[in-house]
Residue frames as a rotation matrix with the C-alpha (Angstrom) as fourth column:
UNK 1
0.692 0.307 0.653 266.50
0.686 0.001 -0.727 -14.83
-0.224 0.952 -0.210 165.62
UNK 2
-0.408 -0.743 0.530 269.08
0.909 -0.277 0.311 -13.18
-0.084 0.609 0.789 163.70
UNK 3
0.220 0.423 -0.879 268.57
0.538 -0.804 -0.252 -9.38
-0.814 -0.418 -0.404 164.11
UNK 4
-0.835 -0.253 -0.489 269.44
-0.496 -0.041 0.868 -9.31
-0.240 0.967 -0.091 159.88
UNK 5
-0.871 0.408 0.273 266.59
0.459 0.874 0.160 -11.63
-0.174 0.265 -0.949 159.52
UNK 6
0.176 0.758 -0.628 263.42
0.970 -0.242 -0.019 -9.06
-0.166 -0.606 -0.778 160.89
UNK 7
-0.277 -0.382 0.882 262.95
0.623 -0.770 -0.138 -5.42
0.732 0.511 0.451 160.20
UNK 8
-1.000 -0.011 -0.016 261.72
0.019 -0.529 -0.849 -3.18
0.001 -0.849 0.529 163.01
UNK 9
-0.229 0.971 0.071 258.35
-0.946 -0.205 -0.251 -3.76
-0.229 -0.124 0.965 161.79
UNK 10
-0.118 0.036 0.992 258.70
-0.308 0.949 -0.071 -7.70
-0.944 -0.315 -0.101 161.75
UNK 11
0.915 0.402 0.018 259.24
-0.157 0.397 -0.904 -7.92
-0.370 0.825 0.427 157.58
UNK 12
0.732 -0.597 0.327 261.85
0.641 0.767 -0.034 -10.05
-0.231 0.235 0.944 156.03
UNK 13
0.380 -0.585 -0.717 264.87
-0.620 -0.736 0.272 -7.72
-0.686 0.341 -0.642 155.15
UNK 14
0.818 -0.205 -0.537 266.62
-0.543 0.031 -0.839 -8.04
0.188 0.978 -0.086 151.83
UNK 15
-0.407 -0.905 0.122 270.03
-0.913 0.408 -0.018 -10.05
-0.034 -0.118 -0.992 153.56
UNK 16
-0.294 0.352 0.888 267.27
-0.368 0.816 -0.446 -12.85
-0.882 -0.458 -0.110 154.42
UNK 17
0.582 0.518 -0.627 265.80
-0.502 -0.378 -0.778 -12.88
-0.640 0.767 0.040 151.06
UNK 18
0.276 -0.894 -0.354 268.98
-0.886 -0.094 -0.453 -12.81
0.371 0.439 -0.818 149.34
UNK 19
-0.630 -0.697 0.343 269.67
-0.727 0.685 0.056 -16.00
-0.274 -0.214 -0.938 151.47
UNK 20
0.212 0.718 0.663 266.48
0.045 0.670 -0.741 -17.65
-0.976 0.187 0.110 150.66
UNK 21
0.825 0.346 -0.447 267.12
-0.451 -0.075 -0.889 -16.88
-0.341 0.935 0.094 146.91
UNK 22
0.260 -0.908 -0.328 270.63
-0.795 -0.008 -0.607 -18.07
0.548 0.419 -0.724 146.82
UNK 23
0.106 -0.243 0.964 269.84
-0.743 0.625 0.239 -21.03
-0.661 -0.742 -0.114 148.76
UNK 24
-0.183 0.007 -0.983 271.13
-0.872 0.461 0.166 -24.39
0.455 0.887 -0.078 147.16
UNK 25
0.230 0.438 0.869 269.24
-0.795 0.599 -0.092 -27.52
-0.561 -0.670 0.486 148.15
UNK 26
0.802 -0.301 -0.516 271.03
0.136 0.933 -0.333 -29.94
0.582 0.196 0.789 146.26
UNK 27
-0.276 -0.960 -0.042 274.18
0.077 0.021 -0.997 -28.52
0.958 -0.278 0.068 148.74
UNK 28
-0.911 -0.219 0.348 272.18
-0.264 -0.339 -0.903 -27.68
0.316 -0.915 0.251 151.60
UNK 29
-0.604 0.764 -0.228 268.90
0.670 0.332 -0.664 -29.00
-0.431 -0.553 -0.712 153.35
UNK 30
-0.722 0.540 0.432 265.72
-0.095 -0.697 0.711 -27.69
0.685 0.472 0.554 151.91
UNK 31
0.388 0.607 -0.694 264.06
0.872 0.003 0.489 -28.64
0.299 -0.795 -0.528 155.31
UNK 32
0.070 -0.321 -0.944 266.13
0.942 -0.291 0.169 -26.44
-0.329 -0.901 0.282 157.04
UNK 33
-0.953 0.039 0.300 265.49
0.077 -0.928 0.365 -23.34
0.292 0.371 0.881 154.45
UNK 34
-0.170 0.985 -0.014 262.02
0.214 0.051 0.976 -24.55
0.962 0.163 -0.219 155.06
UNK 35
0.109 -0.290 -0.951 262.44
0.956 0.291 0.021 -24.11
0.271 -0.912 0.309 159.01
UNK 36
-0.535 -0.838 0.106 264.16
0.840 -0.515 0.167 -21.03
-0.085 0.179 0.980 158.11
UNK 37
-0.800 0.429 0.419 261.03
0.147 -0.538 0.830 -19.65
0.582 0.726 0.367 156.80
UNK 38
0.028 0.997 -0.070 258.97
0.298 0.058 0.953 -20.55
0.954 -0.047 -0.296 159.01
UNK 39
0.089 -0.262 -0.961 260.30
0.906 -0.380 0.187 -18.33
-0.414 -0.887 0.204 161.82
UNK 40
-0.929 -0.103 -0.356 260.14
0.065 -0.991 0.117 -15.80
-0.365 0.085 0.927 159.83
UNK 41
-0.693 0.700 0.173 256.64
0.296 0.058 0.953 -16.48
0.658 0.712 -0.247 158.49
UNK 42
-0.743 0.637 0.203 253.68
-0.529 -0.374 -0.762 -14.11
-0.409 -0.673 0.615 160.61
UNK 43
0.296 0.948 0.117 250.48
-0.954 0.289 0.075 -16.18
0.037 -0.134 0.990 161.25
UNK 44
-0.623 -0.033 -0.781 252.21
-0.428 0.850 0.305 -19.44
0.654 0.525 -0.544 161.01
UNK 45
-0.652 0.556 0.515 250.21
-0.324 0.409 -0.853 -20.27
-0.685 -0.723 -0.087 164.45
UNK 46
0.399 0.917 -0.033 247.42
-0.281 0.087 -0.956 -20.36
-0.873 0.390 0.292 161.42
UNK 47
0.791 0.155 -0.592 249.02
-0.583 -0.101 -0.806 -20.50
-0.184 0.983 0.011 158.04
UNK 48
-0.263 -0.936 -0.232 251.81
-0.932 0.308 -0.189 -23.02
0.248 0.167 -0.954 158.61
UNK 49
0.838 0.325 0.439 250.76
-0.395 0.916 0.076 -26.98
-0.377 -0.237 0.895 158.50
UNK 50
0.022 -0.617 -0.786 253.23
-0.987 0.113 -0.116 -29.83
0.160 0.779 -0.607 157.64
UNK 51
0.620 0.761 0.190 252.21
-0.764 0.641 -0.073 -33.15
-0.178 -0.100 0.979 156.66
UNK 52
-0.924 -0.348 0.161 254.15
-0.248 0.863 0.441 -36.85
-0.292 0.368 -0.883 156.08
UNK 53
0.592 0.757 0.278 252.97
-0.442 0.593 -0.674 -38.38
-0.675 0.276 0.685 153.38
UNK 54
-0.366 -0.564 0.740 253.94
0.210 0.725 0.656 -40.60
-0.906 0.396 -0.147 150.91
UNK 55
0.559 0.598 -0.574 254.03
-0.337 -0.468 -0.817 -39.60
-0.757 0.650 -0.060 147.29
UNK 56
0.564 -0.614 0.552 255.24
0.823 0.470 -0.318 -40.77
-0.064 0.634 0.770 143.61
UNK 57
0.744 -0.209 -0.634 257.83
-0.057 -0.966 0.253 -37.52
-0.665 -0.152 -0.731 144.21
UNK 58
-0.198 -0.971 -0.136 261.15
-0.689 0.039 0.724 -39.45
-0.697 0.237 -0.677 142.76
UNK 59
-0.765 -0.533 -0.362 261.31
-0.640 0.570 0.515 -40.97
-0.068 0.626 -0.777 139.36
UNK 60
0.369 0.928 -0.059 257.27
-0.807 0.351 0.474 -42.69
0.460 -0.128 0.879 140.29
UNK 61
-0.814 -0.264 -0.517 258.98
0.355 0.479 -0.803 -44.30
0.459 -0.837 -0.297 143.47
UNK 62
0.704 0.660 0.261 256.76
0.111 -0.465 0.878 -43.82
0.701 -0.589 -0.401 145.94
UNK 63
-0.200 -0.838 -0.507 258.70
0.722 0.224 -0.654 -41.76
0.662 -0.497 0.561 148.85
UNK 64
0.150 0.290 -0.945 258.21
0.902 -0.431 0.010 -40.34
-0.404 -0.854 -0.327 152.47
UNK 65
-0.665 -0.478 0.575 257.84
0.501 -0.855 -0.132 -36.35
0.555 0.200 0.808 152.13
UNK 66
-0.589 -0.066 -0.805 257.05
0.655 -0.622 -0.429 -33.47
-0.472 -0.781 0.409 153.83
UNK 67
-0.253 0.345 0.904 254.28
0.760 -0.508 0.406 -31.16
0.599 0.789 -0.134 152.37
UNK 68
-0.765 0.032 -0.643 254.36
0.516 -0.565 -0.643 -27.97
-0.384 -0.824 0.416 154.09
UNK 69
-0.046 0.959 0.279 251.11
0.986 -0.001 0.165 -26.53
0.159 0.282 -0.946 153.74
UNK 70
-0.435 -0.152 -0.888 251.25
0.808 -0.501 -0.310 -22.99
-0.397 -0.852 0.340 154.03
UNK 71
0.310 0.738 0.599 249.03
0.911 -0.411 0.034 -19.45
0.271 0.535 -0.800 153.60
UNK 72
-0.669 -0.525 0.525 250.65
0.468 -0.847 -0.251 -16.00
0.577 0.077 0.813 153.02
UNK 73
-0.075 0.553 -0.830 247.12
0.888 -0.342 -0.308 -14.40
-0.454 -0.760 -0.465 155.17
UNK 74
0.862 0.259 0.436 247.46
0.439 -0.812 -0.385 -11.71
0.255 0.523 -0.813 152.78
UNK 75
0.615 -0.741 -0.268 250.49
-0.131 -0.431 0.893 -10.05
-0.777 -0.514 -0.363 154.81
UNK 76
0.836 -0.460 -0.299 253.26
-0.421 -0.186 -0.888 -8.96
0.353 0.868 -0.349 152.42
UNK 77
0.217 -0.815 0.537 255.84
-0.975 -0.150 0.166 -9.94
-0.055 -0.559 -0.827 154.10
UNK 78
-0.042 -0.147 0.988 254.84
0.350 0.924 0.152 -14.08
-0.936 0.352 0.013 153.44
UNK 79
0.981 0.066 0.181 254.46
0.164 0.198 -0.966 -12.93
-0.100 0.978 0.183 149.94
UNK 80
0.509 -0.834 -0.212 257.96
-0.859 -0.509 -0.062 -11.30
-0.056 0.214 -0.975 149.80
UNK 81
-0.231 -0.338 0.912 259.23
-0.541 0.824 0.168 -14.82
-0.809 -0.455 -0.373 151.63
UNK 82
0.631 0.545 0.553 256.63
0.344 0.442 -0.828 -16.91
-0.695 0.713 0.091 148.63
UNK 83
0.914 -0.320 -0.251 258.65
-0.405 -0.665 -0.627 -14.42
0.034 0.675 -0.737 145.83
UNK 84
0.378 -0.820 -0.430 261.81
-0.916 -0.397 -0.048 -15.30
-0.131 0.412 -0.902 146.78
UNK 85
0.178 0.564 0.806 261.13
-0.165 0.825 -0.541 -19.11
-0.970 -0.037 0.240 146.59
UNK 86
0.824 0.348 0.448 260.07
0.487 -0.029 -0.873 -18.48
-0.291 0.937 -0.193 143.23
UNK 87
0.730 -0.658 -0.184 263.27
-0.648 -0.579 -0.495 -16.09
0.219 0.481 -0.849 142.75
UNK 88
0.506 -0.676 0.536 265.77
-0.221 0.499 0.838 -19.33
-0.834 -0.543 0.103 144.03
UNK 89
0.161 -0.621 -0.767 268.96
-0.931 -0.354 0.091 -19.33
-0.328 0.699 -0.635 141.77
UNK 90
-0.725 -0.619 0.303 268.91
-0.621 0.777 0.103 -23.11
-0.299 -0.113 -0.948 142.22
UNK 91
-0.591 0.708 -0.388 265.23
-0.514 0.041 0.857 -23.70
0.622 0.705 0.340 141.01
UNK 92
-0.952 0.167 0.257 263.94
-0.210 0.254 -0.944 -24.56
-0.223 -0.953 -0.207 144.42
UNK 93
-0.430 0.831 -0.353 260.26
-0.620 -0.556 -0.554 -23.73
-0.656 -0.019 0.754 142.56
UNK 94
0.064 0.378 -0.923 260.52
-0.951 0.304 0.059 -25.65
0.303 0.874 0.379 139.95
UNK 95
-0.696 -0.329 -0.639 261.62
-0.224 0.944 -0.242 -29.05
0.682 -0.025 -0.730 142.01
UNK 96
-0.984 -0.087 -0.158 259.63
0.148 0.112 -0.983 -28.38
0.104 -0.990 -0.098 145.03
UNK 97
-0.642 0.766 0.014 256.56
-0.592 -0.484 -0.644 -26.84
-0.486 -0.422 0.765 144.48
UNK 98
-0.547 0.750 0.371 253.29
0.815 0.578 0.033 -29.34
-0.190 0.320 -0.928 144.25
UNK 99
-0.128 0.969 0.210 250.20
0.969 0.078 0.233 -26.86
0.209 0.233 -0.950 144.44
UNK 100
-0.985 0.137 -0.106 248.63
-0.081 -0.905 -0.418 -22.85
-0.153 -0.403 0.902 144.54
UNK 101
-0.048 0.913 0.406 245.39
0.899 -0.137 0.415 -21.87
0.435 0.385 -0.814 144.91
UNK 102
0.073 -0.044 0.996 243.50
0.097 -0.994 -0.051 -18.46
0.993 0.101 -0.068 144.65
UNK 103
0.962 0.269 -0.050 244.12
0.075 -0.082 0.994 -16.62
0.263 -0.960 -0.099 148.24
UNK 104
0.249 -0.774 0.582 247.70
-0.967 -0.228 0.111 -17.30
0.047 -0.591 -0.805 149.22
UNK 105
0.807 0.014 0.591 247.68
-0.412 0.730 0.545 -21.03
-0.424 -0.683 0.595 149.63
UNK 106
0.334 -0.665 -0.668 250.50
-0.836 0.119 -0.536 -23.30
0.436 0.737 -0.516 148.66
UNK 107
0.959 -0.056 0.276 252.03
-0.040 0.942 0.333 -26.75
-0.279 -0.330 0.902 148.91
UNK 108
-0.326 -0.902 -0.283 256.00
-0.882 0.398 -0.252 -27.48
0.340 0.167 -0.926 148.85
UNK 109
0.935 0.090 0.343 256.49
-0.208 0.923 0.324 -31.02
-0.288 -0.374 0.882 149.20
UNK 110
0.220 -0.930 -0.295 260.05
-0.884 -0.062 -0.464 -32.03
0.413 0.363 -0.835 149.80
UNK 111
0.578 -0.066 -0.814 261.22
0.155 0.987 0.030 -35.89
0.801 -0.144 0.581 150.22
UNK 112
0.795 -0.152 0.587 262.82
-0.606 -0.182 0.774 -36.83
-0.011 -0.971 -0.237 153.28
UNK 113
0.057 -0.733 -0.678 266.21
-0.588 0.524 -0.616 -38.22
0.807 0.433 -0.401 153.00
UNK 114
0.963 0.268 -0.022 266.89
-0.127 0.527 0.840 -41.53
0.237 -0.807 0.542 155.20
């Protein structure tokens, strides 16, 4: 792991951030921001699921995707990660995101390109 990635007390640092917010996923995988995250995400042993399924995602095509299922455990540090998501200059949030509920929980669901 990128020793820019981790603070000394194991929370995202502002360079990571900054790359999660300024990621573009029409230029770059959004699996692999998603990947990205989840090495840096504490509890994923518990708060990190990711499902194939098959959904009306494109245009009411039905197409393969990827819903990552994941829960923040309370821990600031997934919220910070969750925040900057929601802060992506490229509207990652607004294409990607399927579901919240109260607690932390959340659903990205991102097609799978063939």
């Amino acid at each position: 792991m990128n020793e820019n990635y981790l603070d000394s007390d194991g929370y995202p640092t502002d360079s990571v951030l900054g790359v999660i917010e300024s990621w573009d996923s029409f230029e770059k995988d959004p699996h692999e921001l998603m990947a990205l995250i989840k090495r840096l995400w504490n509890y994923a042993e518990w708060g990190w699921n990711e499902e194939e399924v098959q959904d009306d995602f494109v245009m009411g095509h039905f197409c393969p995707c990827i819903d990552y299922h994941i829960s923040t455990a309370g821990w600031s540090g997934n919220e910070d990660l969750i925040r900057a998501l929601k802060n992506n200059k490229h509207h990652f949030w607004a294409i990607y995101w399927k579901q919240s509920n109260r607690g932390g929980h959340y659903i990205i669901q991102i097609p799978i390109k063939k």
